[in-house]
Each structure stands twice: as C-alpha cells, then as structure tokens.
C-alpha positions as CSV (number, residue, x, y, z in Angstrom):
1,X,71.9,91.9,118.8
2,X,75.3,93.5,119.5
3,X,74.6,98.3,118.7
4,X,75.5,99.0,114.9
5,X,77.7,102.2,115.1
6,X,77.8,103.9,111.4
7,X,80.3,106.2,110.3
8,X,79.7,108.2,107.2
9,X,82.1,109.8,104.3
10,X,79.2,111.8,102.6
11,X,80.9,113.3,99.5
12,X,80.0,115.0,96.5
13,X,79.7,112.3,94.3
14,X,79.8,108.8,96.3
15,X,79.5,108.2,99.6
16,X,81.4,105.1,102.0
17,X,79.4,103.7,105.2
18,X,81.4,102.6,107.8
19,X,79.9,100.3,110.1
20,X,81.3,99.2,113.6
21,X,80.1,97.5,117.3
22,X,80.5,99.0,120.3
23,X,84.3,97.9,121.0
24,X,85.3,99.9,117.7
25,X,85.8,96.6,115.5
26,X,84.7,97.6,111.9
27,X,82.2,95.0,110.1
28,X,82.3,95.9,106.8
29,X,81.8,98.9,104.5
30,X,78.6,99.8,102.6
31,X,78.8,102.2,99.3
32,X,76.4,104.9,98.7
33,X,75.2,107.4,96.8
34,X,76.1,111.4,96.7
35,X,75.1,113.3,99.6
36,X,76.0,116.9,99.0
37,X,72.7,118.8,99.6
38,X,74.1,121.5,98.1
39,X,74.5,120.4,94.8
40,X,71.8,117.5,94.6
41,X,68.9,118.7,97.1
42,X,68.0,117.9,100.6
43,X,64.9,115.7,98.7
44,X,67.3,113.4,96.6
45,X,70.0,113.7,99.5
46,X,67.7,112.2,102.0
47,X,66.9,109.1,99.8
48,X,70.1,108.5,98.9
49,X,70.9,108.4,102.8
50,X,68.1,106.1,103.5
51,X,68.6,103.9,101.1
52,X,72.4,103.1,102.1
53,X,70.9,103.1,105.7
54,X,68.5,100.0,104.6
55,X,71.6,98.7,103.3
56,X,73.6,98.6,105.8
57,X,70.3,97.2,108.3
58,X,70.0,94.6,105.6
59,X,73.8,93.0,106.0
60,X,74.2,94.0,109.6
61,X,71.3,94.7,111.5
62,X,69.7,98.0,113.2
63,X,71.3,101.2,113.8
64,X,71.8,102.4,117.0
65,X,73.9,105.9,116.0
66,X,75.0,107.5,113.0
67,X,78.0,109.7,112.6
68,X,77.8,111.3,109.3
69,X,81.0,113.6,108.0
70,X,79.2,115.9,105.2
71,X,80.8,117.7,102.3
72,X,77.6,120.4,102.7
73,X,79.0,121.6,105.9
74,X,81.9,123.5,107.2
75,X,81.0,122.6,111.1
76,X,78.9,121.3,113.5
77,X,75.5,122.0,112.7
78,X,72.6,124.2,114.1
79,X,70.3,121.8,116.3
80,X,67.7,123.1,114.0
81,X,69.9,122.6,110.8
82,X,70.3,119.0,111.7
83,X,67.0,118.3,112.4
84,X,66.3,119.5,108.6
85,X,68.9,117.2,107.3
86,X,67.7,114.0,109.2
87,X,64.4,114.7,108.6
88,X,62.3,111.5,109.0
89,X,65.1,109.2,107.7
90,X,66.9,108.7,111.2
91,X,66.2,110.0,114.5
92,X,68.0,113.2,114.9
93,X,69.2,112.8,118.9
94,X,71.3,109.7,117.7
95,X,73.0,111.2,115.5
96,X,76.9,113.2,115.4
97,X,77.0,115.5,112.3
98,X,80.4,117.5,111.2
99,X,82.1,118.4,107.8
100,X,83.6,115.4,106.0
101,X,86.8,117.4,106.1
102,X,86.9,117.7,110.2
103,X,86.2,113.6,110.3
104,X,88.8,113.4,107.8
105,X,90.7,114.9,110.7
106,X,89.5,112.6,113.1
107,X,91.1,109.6,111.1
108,X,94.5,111.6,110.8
109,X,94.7,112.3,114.7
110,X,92.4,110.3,116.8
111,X,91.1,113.7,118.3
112,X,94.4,115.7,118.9
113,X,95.2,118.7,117.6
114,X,96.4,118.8,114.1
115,X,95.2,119.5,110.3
116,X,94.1,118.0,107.5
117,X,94.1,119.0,103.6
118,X,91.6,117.7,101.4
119,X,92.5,118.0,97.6
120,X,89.7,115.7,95.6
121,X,87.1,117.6,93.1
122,X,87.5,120.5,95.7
123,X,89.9,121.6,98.3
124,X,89.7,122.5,101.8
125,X,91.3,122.1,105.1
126,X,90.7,122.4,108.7
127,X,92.5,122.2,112.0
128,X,91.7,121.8,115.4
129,X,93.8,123.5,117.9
130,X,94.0,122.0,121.9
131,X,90.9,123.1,123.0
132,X,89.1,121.5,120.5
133,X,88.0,125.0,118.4
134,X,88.0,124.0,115.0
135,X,89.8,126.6,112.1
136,X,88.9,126.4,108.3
137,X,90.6,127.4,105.0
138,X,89.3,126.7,101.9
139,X,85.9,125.2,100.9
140,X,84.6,127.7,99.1
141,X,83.5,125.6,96.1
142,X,83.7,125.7,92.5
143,X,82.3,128.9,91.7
144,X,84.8,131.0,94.3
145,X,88.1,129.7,93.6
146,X,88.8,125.8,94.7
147,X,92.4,126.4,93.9
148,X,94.3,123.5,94.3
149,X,91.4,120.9,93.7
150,X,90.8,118.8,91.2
151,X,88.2,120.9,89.8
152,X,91.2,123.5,89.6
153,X,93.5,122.4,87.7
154,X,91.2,120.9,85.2
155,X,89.8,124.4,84.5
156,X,93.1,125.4,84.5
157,X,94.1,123.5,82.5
158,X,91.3,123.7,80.2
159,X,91.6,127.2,80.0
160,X,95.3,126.8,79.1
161,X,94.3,125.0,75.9
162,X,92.0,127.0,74.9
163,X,94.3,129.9,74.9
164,X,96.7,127.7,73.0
165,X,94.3,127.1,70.5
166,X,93.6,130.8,69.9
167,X,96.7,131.7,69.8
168,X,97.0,134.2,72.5
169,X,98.4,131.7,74.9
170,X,102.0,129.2,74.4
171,X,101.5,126.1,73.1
172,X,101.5,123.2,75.3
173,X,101.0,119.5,75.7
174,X,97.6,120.1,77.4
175,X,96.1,121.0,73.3
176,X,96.8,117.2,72.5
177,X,95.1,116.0,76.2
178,X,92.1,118.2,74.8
179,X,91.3,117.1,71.6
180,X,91.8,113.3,73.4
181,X,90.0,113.9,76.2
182,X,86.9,115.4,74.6
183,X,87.5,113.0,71.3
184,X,87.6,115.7,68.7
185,X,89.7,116.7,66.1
186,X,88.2,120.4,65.8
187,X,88.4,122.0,69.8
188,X,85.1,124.0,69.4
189,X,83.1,120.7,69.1
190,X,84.2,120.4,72.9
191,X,82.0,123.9,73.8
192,X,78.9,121.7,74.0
193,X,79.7,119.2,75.9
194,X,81.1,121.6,78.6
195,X,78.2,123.9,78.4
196,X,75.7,120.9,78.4
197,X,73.5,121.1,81.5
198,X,74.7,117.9,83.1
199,X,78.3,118.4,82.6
200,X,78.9,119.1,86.4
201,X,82.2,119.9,88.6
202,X,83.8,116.5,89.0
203,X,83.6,116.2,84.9
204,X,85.7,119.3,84.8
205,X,87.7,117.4,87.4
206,X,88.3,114.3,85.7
207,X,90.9,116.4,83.3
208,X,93.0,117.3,86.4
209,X,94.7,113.9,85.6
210,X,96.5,115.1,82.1
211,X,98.1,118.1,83.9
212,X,100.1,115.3,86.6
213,X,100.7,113.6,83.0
214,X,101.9,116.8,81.4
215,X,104.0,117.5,84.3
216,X,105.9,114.3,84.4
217,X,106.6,114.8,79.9
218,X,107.7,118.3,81.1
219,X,105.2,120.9,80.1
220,X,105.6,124.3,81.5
221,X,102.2,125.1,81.8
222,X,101.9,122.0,83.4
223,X,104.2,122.5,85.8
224,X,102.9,125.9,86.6
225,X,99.5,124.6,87.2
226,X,100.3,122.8,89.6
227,X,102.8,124.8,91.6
228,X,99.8,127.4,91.8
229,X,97.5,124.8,93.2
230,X,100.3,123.3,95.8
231,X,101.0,127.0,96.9
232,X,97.4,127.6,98.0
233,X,97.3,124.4,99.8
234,X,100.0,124.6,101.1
235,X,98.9,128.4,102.4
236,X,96.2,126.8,104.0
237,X,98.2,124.5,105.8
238,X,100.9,126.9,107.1
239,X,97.9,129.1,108.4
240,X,96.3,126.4,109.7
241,X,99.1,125.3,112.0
242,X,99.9,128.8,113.2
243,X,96.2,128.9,114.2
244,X,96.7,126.1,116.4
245,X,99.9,127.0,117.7
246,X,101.6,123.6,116.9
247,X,104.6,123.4,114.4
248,X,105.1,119.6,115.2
249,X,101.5,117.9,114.4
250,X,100.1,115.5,112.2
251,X,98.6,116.7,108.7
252,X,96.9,114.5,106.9
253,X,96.3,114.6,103.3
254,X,93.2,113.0,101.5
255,X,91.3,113.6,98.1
256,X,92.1,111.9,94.7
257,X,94.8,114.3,93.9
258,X,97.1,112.9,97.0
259,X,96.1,109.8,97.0
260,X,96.6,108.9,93.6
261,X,99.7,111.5,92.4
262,X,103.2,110.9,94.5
263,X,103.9,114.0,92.7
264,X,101.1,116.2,94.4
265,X,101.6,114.1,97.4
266,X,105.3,114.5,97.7
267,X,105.7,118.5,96.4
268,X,103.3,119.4,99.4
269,X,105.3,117.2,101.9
270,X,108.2,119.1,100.7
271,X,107.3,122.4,100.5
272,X,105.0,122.0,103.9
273,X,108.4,120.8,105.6
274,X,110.7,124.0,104.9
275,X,108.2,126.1,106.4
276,X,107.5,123.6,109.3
277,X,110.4,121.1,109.7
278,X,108.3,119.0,112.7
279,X,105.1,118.5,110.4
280,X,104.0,114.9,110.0
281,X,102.6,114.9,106.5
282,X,101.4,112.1,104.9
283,X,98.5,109.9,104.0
284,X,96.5,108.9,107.3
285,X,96.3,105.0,108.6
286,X,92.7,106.0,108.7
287,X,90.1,106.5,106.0
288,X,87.2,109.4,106.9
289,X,84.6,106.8,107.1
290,X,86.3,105.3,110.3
291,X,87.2,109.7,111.1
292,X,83.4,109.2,111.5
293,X,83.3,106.3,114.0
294,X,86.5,107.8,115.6
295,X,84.1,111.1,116.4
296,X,81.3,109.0,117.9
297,X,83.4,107.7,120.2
298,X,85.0,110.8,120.9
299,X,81.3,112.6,121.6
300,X,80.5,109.4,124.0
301,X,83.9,110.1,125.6
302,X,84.3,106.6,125.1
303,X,87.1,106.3,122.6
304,X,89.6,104.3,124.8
305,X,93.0,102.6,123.8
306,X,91.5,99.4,123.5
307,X,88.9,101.3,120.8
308,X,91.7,102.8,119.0
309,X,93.3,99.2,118.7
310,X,90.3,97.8,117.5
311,X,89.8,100.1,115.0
312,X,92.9,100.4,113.1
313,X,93.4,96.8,113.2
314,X,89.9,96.4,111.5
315,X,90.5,99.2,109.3
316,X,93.2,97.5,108.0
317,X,91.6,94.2,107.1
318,X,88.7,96.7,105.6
319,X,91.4,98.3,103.3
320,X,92.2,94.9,102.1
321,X,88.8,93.6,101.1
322,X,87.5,96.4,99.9
C-alpha cells in the first residue's frame, strides 16, 4: 500500500486533514475537530486528533507521517513538548510539528523567505528570513490584544454600541447590528448571553461581519474600526519584512477576514504596497493544510519540482470538490 503523508490545519475551532502519497499528489481532505490545547485541553485535544486520524485510516489507509500546523504554538516544539502532545495517539518520531501560521507560510512560498498574515478569530503573522530563522508578530490571543482579528473588531465593535446605547459614545449603525445580532429589542438582555460561560472567542468573532457591513453603508465607527485593525496588521507585516531583509517577497494572507472581505483583503494590499512597492500580497494558491505536506517534504529534503507540480495541481482539484 502506497505511504499516507498527512498534513494538518489544527485551528481553534475546526481542523482540515490533508492527506497525500509520496509523489505530493493530494487524495482527499478529511474534516476534524478543534485542536487548540490551549483553549480545549491536551485530554479532549488528543481525541479529537485521533479520531480524524481513524478517519482518515478508514478512507485511505495507514499513516506513515503526520505533519500537523498547530494554533497552540508559536514554533517548533521542544522534543519533550512534542512528545506530550502526541502522546499515545501517533508515534512521536514520525511526526513534523510547527505553528499553523508558519505552515500557512509554507503554502504561500514553498519554503522561501517571505511572510504570512493570518486574520481569522485571531491574528498573527510570521516570516522566515533566508536562513530559515523564523520571526513572529502577533499571536497573543484574545485576552492581550488580537487587534486586527476577527475577535477584534467584534469587541470593538461591541463595545462601540454599547457606548452608543449609554450615551457617552456617537451613534452608529453598529446599535441596529446589535439588537439584530443578539435578537433583542432591550440591549441589556444581550449581557447574559455574552457573560454566559460557553460564549467563547469565535462567538465574539462572529459580529466582526457587521463592522465590513457597516463599512460598506458608511459608518464612521465602522470605518475606524477597521483602519485600527488593518494598521496593526499591517505593522506586523512591514516589521516582518524588514526582519528578513526582503522588500520584494511573497505575503500571504489567510483567515476569514481576508478571505471572505475584498475590503480587508484589498486595504492591506494597498496600504502594505506604499510602504513596500515589490510585496506580493494576496491570497496563496495553497491552503495551510497542503503548508503542512509542503513542510514534510521540506524536513525530508525531498520537496522537488516534480512534488511541487503534484501538489498544486492536486490542490486545485481538492479546492473544487471540497
């Protein structure tokens, strides 16, 4: 039976599985379960890993590596760290472990230098320079700022209404969003449902949506919002590439926010572009998922044109179906 390779996308709240052969072609894709240790527990994360792991055994057959991209981690971890987040699911010594963020990377530049900016229900971005050091802004979480996330401007935004309602803040279109969002005519009945204890990060999130739509109608507060948010980003991007010393490479943008708003998309291309002219912004060919199985390769110091092919002409029929 022909090696299973598995590349991972382990986020916060859902998690895509990769799964190629040895040549790089990509079989299918596998959907999983959250994998942030952080925020669920090592316990539930490991069987949420194992059981997409039987999954993907089930359809394709056994595994012979994994290559799992975590949002728990800003790096490469400790041998011992990994050994503690394998546990008994997988054997560790098969197994390539980095920060979801830095395979996003690995999709957006096949291993050369460049950066990547990750705007979902958090923010953060790395770079990797040419001697393959890795460099990180952002990724703080929730609780330390996340500016420029999803998360973000949903507080934000949030907040903004509430000082609207109490009168110590301007109006603004975002009181309307509120009272729909929530679906409540008086705005305190929305205090328990954001205080309840299973009213997590990626709920807060799920506003960030109304401040794009207040944008678009024209809102000020809106608009402000989000030219806070695309500043800090855009901070981290600027610093990124002067870390690496290259005003010409690839950055790749990822997360709901880009991928789903031409507006958030397009004002960081813009604003990236008058500071660095030569940047290459945009939406990679590659998802993080096939980052991952671009890393294996990479760590085998087998990832050869002929890989490369494979894989983004696979991707692409992946993309398709999926």
């Amino acid at each position: 039976m022909d090696r299973i390779i598995v590349g991972i996308d382990g986020g916060g709240t859902h998690t895509t599985l990769a799964v190629s052969n040895k040549e790089g072609c990509l079989l299918g894709l596998v959907q999983g379960e959250a994998l942030n240790f952080n925020t669920i527990g090592m316990d539930t994360f490991r069987t949420h890993l194992r059981r997409a792991l039987d999954e993907v055994e089930r359809r394709y057959g056994p595994i012979e590596a994994l290559s799992l991209g975590h949002s728990a981690l800003d790096d490469e971890p400790s041998p011992q760290l990994a050994a503690e987040i394998m546990g008994d699911v997988f054997d560790v010594s098969r197994c390539y472990i980095h920060s979801d963020v830095f395979m996003a990377l690995m999709g957006a530049t096949l291993g050369e230098p460049g950066v990547a900016v990750v705007a979902g229900t958090g923010a953060m971005a790395v770079g990797m320079d040419d001697q393959g050091v890795q460099h990180v802004r952002g990724g703080w979480g929730y609780l330390l700022g996340d500016a420029g996330s999803g998360f973000f401007l949903g507080r934000q935004a949030m907040e903004a209404a509430a000082a609207a309602f109490d009168g110590v803040g301007p109006h603004t279109w975002l009181e309307t969003a509120f009272l729909q969002h929530f679906r409540c005519t008086d705005p305190r009945a929305a205090i328990g449902q954001i205080y309840a204890p299973d009213y997590k990060p990626a709920d807060m999130a799920a506003f960030a949506p109304k401040v794009l739509e207040g944008a678009d109608q024209g809102d000020t507060i809106c608009n402000t919002i989000i030219n806070e948010s695309l500043n800090t980003l855009i901070g981290y991007a600027a610093g990124l590439m002067k870390d690496i010393g290259r005003a010409d490479c690839t950055v790749g943008v990822f997360g709901g926010l880009f991928e789903r708003s031409v507006r958030y998309r397009e004002g960081f291309a813009r604003r990236l572009e008058r500071i660095y002219p030569q940047a290459k912004v945009g939406i990679p060919q590659l998802a993080p998922y096939v980052g991952a199985v671009v890393y294996y390769f990479l760590k085998k110091k087998e990832l050869t044109q002929q890989v490369v092919a494979n894989l983004k002409a696979t991707a692409k029929g992946l993309q398709e179906r999926k």
